[in-house]
Backbone as numpy.savetxt, mean C-alpha at the origin, in Angstrom:
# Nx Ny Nz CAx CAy CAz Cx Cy Cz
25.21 -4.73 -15.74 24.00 -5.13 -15.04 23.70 -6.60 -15.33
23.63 -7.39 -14.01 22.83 -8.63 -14.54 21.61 -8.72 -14.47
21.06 -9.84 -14.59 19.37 -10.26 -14.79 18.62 -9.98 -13.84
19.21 -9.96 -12.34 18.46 -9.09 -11.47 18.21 -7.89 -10.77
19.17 -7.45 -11.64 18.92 -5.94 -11.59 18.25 -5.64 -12.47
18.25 -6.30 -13.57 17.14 -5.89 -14.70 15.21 -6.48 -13.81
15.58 -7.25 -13.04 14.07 -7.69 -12.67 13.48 -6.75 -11.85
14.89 -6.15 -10.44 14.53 -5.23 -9.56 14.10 -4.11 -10.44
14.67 -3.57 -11.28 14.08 -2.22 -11.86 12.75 -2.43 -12.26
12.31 -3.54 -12.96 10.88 -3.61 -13.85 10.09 -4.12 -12.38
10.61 -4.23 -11.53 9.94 -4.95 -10.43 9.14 -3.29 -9.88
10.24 -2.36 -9.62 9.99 -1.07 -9.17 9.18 -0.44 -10.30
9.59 -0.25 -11.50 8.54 0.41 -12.54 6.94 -0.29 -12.35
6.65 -1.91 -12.25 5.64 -1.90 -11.65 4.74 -1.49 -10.46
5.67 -1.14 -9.79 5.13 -1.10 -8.08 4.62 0.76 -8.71
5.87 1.26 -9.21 5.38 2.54 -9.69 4.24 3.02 -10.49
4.21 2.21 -11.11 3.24 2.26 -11.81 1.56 2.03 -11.07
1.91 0.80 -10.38 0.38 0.73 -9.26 0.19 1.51 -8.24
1.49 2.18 -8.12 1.04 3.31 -6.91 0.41 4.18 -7.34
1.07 4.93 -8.47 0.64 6.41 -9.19 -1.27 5.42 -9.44
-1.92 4.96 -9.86 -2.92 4.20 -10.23 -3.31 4.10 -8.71
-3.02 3.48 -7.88 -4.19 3.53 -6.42 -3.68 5.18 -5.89
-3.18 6.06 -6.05 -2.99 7.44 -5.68 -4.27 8.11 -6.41
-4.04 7.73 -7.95 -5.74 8.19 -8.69 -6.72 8.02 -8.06
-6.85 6.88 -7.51 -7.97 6.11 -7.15 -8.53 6.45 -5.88
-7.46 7.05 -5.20 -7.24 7.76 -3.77 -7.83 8.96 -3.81
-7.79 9.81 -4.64 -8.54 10.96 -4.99 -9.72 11.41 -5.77
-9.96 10.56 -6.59 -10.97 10.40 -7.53 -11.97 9.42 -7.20
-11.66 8.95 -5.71 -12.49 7.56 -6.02 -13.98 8.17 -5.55
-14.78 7.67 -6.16 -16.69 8.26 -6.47 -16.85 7.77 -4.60
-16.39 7.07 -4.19 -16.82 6.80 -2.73 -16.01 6.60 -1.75
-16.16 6.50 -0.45 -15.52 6.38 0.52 -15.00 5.10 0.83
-15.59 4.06 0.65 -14.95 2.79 0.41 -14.04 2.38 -0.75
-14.51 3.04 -1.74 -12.81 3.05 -2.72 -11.68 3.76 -2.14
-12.06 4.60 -1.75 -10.77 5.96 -1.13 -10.04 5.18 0.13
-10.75 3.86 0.84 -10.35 3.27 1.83 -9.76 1.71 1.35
-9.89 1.23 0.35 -9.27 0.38 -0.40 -7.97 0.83 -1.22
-8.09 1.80 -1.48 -6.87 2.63 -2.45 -5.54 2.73 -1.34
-6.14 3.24 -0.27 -5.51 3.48 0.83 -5.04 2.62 1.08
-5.28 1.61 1.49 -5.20 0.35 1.80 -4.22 -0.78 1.05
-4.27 -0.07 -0.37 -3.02 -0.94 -1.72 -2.34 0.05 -1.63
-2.48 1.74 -1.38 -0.97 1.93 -1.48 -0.24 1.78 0.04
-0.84 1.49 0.71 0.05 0.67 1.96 0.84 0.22 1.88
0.19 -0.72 1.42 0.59 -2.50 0.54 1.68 -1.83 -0.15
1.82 -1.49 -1.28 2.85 -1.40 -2.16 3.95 -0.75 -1.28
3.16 0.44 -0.58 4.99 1.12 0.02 5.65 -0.32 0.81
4.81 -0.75 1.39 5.74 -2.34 1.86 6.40 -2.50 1.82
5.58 -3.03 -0.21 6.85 -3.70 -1.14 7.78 -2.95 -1.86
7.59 -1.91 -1.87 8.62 -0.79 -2.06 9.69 -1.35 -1.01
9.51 -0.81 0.07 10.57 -1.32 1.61 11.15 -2.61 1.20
10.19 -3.44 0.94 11.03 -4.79 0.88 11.76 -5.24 -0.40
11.78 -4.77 -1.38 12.35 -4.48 -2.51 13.46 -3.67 -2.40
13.44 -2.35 -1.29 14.99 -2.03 -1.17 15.95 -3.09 -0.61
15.20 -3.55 0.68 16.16 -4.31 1.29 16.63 -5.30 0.64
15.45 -6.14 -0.55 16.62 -7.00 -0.74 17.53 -7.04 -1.96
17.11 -5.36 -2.70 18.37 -4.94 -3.27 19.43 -4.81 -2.87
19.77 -3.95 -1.54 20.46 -3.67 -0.46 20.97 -4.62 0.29
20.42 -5.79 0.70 20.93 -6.37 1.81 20.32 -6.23 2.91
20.24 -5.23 3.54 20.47 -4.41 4.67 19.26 -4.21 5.46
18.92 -4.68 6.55 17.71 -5.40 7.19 17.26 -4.01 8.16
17.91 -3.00 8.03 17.51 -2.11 9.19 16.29 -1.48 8.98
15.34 -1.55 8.03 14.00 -0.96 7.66 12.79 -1.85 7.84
13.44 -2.95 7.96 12.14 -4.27 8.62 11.00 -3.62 9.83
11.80 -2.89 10.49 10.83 -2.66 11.59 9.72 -1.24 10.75
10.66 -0.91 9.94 9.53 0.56 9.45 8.47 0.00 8.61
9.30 -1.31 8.24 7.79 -1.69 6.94 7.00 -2.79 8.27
7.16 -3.23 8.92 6.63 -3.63 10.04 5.49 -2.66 10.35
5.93 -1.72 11.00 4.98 -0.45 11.25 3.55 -0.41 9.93
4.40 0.27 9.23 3.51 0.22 8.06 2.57 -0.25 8.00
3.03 -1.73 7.64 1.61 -2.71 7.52 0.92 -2.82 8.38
1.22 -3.12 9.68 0.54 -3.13 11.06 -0.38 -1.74 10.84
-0.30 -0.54 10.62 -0.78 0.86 10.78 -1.63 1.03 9.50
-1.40 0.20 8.08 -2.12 0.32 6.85 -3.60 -0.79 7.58
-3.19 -1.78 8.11 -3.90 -3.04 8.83 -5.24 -2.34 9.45
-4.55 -1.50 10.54 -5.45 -0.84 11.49 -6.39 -0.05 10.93
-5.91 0.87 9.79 -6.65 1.88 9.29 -7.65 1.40 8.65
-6.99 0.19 7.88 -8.34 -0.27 6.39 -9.76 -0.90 8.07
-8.81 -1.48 9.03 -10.04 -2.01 9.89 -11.07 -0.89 10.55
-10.33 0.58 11.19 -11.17 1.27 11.28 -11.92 2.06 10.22
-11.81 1.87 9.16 -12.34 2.66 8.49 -13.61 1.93 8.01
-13.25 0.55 7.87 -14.48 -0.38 7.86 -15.58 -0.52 9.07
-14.98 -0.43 10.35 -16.11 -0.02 10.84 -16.82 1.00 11.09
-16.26 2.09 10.68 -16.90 3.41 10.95 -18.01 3.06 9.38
-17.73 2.05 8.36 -18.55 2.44 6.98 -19.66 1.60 7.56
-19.30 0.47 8.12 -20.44 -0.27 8.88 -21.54 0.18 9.84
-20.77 1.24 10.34 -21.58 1.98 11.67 -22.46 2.45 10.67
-22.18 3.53 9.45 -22.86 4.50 8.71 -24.02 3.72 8.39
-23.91 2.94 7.45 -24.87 1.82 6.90 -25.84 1.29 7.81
-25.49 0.86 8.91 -25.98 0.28 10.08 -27.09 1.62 10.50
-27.05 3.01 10.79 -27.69 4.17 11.17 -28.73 4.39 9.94
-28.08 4.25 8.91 -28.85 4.80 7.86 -30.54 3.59 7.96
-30.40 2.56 8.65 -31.74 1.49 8.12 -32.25 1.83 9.07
C-alpha cells in the first residue's frame, strides 16, 4: 500500500464516521429542522462517498448518479425549507 491508499481509507473512515453521526442526528434530532439538515449532510457525504470511489477507481461512470444525488439532496433541503417557512409563517 502506498500513501494514498492509506489517505483514501482514513478519508472513508471519516466520511464513515460523519455519516453514522448525521444518521443519529436524522433520528434523534429534537426537531424538524435538524432532521432536515442531517438529511441534507448525509446527502452531502454519500456524494463524497461517490466521488471518493471514482477517484479510487478511475472510472467516471457514477458522475451522473452523484449528479442526481446532489441535485435531489438540493431540492429536498429547499422544499423542506419552505414547507418550515410556510409553518412559521401560519403559526403568527
Amino acid at each position: 500500500m502506498n500513501v494514498l491508499d492509506y489517505a483514501m481509507a482514513a478519508t472513508a473512515a471519516m466520511l464513515s464516521v460523519s455519516a453514522g453521526l448525521a444518521l443519529y442526528r436524522l433520528v434523534r434530532g429534537p426537531s424538524v429542522l435538524d432532521r432536515t439538515v442531517s438529511l441534507s449532510t448525509v446527502s452531502v457525504l454519500l456524494v463524497s462517498f461517490i466521488g471518493l470511489e471514482i477517484a479510487y477507481r478511475g472510472d467516471t461512470a457514477y458522475i451522473g448518479v452523484m449528479v442526481s444525488i446532489a441535485l435531489l439532496g438540493f431540492i429536498a433541503t429547499l422544499t423542506a425549507a419552505r414547507f418550515a417557512e410556510r409553518r412559521a409563517h401560519d403559526r403568527d
